[in-house]
MDTraj code that builds the backbone (N, CA, C; nanometers):
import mdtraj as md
import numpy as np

residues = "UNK UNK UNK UNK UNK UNK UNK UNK UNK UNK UNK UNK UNK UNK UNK UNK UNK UNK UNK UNK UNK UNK UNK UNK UNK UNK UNK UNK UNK UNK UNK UNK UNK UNK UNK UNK UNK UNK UNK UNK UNK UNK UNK UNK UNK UNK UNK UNK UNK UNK UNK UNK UNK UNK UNK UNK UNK UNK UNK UNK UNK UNK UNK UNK UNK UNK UNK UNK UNK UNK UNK UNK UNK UNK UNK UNK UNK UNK UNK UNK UNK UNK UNK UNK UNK UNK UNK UNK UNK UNK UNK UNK UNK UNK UNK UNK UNK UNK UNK UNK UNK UNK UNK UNK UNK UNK UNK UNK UNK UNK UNK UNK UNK UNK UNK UNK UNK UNK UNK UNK UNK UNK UNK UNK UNK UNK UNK UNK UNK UNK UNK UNK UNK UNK UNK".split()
xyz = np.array([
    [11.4089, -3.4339, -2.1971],
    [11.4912, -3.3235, -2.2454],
    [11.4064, -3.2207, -2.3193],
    [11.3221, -3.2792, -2.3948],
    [11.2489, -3.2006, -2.4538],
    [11.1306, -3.0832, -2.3667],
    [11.0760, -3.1391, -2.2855],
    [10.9837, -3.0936, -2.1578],
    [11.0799, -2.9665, -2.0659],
    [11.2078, -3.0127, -2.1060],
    [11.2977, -2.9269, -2.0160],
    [11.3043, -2.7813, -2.1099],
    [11.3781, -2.7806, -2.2817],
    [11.3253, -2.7104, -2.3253],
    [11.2222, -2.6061, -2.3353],
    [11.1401, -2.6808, -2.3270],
    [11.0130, -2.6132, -2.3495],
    [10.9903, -2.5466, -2.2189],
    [10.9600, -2.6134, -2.1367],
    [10.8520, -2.5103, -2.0236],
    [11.0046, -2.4559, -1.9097],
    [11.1531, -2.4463, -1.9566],
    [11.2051, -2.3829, -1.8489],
    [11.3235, -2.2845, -1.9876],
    [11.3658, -2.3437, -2.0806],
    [11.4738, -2.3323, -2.1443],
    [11.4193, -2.1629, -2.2530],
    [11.3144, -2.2038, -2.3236],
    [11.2635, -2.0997, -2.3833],
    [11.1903, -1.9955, -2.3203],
    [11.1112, -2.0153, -2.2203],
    [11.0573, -1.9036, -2.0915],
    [11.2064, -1.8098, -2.0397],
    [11.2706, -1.8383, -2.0248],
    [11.3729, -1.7877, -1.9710],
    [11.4386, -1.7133, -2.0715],
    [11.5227, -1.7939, -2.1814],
    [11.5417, -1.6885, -2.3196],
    [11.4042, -1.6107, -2.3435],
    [11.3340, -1.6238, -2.3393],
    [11.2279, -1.4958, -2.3409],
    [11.2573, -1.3484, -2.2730],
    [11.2248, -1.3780, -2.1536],
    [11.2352, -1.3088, -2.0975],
    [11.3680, -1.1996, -2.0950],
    [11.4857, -1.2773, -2.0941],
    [11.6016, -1.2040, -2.0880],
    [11.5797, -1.1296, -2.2388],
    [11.5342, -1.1916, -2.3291],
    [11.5994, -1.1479, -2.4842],
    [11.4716, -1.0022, -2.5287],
    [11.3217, -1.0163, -2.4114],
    [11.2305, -0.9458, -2.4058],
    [11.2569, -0.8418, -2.3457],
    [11.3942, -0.8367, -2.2662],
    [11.4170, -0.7087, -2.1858],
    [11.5108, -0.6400, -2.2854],
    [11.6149, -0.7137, -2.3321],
    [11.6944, -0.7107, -2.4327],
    [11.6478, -0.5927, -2.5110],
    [11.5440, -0.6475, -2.6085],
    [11.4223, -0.6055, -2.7211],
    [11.3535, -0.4202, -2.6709],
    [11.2990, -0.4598, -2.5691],
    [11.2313, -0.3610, -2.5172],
    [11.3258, -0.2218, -2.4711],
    [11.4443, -0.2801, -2.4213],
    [11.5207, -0.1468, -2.3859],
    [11.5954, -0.1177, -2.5538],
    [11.6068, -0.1772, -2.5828],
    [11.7088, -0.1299, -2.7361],
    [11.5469, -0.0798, -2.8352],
    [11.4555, -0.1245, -2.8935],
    [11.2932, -0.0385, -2.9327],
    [11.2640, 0.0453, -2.9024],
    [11.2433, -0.0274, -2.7174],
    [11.1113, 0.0916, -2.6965],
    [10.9668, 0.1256, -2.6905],
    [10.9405, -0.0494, -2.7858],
    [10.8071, -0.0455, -2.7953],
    [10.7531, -0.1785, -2.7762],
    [10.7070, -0.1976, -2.6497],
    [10.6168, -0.3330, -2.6078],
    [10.5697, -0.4463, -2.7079],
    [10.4942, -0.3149, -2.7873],
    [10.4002, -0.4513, -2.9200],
    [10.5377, -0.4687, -3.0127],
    [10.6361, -0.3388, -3.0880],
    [10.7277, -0.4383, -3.1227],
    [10.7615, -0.5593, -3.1208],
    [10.8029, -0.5770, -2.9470],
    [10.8737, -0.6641, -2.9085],
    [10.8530, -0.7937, -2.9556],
    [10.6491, -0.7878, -2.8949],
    [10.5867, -0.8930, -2.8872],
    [10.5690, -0.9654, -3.0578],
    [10.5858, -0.8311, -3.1306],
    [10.5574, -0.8785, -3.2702],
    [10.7025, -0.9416, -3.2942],
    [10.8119, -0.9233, -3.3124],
    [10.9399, -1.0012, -3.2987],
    [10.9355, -1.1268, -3.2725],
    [10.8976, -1.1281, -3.1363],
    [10.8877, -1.2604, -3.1105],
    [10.7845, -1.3818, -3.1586],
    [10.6767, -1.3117, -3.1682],
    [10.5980, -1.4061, -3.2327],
    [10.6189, -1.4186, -3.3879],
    [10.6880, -1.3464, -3.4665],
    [10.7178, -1.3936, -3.5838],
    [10.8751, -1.4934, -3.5905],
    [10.9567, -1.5014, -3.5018],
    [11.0237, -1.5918, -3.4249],
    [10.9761, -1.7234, -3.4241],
    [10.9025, -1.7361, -3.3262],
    [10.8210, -1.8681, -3.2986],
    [10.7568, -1.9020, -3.4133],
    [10.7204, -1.8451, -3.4751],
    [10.6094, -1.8930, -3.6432],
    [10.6798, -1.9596, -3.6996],
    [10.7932, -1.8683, -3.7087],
    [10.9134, -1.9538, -3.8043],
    [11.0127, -2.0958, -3.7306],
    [10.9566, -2.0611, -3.6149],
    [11.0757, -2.2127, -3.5775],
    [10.9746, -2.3254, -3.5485],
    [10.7950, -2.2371, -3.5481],
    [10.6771, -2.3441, -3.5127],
    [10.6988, -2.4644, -3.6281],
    [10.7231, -2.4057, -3.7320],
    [10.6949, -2.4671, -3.9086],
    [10.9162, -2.5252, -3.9060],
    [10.9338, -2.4862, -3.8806],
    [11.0526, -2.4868, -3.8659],
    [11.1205, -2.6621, -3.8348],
    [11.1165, -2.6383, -3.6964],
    [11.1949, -2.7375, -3.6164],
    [11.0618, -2.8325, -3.5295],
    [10.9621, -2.7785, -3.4932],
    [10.8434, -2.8382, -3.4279],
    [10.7505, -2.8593, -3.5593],
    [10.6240, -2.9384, -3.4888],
    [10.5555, -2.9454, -3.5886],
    [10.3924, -2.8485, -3.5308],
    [10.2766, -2.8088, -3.5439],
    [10.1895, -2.7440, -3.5403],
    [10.1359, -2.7725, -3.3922],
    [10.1564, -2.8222, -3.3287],
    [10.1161, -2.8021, -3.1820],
    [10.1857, -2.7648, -3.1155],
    [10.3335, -2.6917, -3.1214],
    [10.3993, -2.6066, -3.0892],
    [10.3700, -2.4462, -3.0481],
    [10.2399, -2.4516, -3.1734],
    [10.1620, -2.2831, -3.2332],
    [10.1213, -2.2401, -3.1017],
    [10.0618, -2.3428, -3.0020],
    [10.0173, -2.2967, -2.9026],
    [10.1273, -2.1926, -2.8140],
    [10.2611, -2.2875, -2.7915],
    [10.3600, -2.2356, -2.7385],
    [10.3993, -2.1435, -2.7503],
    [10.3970, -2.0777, -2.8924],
    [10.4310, -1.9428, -2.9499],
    [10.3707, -1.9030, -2.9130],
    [10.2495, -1.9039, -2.9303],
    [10.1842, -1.7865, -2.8825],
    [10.1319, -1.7015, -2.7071],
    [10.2044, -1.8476, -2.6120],
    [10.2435, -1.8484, -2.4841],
    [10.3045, -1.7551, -2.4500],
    [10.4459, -1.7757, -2.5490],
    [10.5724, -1.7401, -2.5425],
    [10.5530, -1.5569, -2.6009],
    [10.4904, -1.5486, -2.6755],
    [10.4656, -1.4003, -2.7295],
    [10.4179, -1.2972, -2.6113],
    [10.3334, -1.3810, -2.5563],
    [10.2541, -1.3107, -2.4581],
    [10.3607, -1.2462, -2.3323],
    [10.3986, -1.3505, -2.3152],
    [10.5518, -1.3843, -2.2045],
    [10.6500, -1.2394, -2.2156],
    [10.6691, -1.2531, -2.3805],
    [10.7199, -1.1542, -2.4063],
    [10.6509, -1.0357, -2.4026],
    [10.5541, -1.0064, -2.4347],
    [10.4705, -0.9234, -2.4183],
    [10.4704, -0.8037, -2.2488],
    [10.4513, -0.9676, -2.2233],
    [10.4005, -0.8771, -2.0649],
    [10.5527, -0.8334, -1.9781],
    [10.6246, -0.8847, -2.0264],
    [10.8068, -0.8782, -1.9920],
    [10.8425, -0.7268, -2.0582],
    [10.8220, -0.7067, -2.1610],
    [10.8392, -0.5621, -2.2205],
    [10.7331, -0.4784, -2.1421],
    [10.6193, -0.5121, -2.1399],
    [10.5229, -0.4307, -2.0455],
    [10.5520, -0.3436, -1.9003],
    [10.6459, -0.4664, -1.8255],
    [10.6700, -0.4563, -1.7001],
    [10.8108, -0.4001, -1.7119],
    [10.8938, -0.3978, -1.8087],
    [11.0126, -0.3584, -1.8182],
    [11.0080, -0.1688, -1.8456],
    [10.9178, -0.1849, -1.9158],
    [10.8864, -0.0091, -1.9577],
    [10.8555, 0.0372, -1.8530],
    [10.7361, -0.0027, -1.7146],
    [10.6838, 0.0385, -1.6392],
    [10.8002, 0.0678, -1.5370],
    [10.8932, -0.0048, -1.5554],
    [10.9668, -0.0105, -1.4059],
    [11.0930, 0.0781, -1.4560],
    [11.1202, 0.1140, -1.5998],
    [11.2025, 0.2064, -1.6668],
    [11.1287, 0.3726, -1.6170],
    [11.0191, 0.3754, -1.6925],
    [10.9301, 0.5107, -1.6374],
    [10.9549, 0.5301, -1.5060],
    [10.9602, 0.4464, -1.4057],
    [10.9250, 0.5213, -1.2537],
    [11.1149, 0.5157, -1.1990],
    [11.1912, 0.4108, -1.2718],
    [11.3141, 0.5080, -1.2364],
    [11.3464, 0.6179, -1.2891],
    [11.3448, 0.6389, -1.4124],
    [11.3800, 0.7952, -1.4959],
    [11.2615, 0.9117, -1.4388],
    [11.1455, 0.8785, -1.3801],
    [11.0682, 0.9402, -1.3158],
    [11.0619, 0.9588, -1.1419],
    [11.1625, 0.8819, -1.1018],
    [11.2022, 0.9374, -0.9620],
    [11.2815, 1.0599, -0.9412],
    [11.2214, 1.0915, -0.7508],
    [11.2662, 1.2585, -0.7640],
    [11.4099, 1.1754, -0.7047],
    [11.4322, 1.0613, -0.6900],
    [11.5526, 1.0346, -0.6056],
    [11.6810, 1.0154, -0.7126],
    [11.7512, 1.0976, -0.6640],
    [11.8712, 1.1274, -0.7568],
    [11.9725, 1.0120, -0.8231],
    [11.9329, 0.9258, -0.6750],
    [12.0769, 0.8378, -0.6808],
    [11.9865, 0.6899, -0.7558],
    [11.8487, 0.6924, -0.7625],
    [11.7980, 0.5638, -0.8717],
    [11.7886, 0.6653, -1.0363],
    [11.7620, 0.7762, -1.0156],
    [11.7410, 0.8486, -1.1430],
    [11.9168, 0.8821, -1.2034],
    [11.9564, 0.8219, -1.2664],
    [12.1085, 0.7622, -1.3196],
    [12.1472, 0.9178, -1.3811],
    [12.0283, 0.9375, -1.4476],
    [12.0621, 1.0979, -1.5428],
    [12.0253, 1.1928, -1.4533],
    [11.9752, 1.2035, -1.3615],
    [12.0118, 1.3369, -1.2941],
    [12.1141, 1.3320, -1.2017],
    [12.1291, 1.1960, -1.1411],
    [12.2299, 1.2008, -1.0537],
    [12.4011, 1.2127, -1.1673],
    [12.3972, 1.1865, -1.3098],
    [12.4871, 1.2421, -1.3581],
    [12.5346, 1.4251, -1.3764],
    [12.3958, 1.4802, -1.4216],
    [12.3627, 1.5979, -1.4131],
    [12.4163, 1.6598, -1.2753],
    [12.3699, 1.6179, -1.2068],
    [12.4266, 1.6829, -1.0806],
    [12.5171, 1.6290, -1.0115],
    [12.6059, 1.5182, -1.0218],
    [12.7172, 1.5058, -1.0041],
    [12.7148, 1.4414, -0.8869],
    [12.6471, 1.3702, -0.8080],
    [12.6260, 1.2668, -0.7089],
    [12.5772, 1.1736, -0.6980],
    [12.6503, 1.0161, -0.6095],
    [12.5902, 0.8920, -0.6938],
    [12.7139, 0.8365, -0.7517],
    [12.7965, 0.9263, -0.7942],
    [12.9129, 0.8460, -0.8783],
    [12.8898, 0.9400, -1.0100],
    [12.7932, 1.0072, -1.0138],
    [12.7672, 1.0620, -1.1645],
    [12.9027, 1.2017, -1.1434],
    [12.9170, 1.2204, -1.2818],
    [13.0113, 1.3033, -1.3247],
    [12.9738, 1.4901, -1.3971],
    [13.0223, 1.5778, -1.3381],
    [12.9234, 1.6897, -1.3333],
    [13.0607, 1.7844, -1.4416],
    [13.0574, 1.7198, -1.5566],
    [13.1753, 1.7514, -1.6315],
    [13.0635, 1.8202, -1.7567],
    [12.9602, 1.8473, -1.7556],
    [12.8652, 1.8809, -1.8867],
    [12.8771, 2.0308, -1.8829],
    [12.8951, 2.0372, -2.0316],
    [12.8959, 2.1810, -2.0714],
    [12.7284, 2.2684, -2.0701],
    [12.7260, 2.3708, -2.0267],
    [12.5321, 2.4002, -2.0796],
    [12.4420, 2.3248, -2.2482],
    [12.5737, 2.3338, -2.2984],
    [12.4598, 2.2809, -2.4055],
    [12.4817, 2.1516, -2.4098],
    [12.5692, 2.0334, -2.3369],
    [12.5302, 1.9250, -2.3227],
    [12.4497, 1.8556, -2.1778],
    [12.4094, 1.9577, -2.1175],
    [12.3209, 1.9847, -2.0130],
    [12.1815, 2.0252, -2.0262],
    [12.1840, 2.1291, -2.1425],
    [12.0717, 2.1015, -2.2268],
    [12.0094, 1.9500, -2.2841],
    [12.1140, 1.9118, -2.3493],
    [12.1139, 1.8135, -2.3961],
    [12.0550, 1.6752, -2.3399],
    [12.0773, 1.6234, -2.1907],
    [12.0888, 1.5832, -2.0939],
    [11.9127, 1.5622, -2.0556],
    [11.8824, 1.7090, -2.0884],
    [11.7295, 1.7537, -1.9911],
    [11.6860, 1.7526, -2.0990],
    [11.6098, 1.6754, -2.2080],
    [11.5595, 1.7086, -2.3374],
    [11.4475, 1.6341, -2.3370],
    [11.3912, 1.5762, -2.1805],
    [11.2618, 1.4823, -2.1614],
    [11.2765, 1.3613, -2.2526],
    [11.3640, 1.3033, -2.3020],
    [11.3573, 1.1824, -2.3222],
    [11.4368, 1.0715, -2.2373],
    [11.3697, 0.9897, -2.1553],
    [11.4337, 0.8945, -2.1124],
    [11.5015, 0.7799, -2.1124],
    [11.4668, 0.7284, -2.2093],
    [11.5362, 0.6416, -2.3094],
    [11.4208, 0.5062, -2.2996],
    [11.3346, 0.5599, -2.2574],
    [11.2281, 0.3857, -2.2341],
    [11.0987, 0.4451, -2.2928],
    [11.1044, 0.5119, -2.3419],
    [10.9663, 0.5906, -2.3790],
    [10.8847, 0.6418, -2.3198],
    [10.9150, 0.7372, -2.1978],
    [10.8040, 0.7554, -2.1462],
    [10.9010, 0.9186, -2.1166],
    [10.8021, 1.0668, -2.1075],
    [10.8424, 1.2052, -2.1526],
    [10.8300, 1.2143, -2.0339],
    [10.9660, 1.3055, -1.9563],
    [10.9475, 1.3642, -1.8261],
    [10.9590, 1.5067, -1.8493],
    [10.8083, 1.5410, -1.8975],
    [10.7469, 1.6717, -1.9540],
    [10.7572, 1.8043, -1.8334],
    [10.7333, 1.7348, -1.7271],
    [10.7520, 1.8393, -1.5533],
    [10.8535, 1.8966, -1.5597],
    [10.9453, 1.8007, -1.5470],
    [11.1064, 1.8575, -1.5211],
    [11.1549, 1.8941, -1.6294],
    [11.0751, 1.8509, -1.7593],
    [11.1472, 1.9447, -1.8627],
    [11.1477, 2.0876, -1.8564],
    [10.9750, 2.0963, -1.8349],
    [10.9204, 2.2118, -1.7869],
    [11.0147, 2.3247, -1.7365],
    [11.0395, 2.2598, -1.6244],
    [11.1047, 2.3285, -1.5116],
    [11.2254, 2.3661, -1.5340],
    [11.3137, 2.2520, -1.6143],
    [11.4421, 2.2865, -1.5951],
    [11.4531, 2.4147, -1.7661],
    [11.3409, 2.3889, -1.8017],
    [11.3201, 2.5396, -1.9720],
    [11.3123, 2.6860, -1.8150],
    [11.2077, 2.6849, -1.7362],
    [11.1938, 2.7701, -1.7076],
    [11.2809, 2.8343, -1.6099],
    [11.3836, 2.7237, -1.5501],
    [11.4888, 2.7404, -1.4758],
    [11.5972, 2.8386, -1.5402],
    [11.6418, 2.7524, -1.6645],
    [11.6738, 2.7900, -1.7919],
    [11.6969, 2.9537, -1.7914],
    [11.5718, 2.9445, -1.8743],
    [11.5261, 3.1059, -1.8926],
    [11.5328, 3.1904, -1.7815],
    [11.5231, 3.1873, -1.6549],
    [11.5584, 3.2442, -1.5455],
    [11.7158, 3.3264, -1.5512],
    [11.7962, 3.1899, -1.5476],
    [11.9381, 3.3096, -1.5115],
    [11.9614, 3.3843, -1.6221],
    [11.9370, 3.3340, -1.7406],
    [11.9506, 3.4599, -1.8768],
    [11.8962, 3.6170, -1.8532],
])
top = md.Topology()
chain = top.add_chain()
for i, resn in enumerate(residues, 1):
    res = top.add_residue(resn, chain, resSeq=i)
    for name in ("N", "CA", "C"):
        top.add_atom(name, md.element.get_by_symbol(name[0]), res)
traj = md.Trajectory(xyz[None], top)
């Protein structure tokens, strides 16, 4: 039972609770720091010191789970394809998205933040100079 724990029970809460972490932050090493002060405390906790190893398994786990979670956040909010890019296909109203935004919550909308940390500075670009166009 214990073996089960360990190498299937906590890998798994990792991961889910690392995606968890990373989309609500934002920030990878956060994450990883979370979690490994987690494990410290349940190393001394509930295990006894050869656990430490595990934590610090488990940090990594988390680590590279927030890593890969940001990466794969960036290249959807960074696709030109409307219908994986959730906020433009709201913006423009196809997809299921809803084209009910006023200009200044359309502004709002296009303000290069994606919500995973990563700046879609181009299309901000574009949509300022778009912008400034019909004025």
């Amino acid at each position: 039972m214990n073996n089960l724990l360990i190498f299937f029970a906590i890998p798994v809460a990792t991961i889910i609770l690392a995606i968890v972490l990373q989309k609500i932050l934002q920030s990878p090493l956060l994450v990883a720091a979370t979690f490994f002060a987690v494990f410290l405390i349940v190393t001394f906790a509930a295990f006894d010191e050869s656990f430490l190893v595990f934590a610090i398994l488990y940090t990594l786990l988390a680590l590279i789970t927030a890593l890969v979670v940001r990466f794969i956040c960036c290249l959807i909010n960074n696709s030109d394809n409307p219908c994986i890019n959730n906020r433009a296909a709201q913006n423009a109203g196809i997809c299921g998205g809803n084209n009910s935004a006023t200009d200044d919550e359309d502004d709002d909308n296009n303000s290069g933040n994606s919500g995973c940390g990563c700046n879609r500075n181009a299309s901000n670009q574009f949509f300022t100079r778009r912008y400034m166009m019909r004025r």
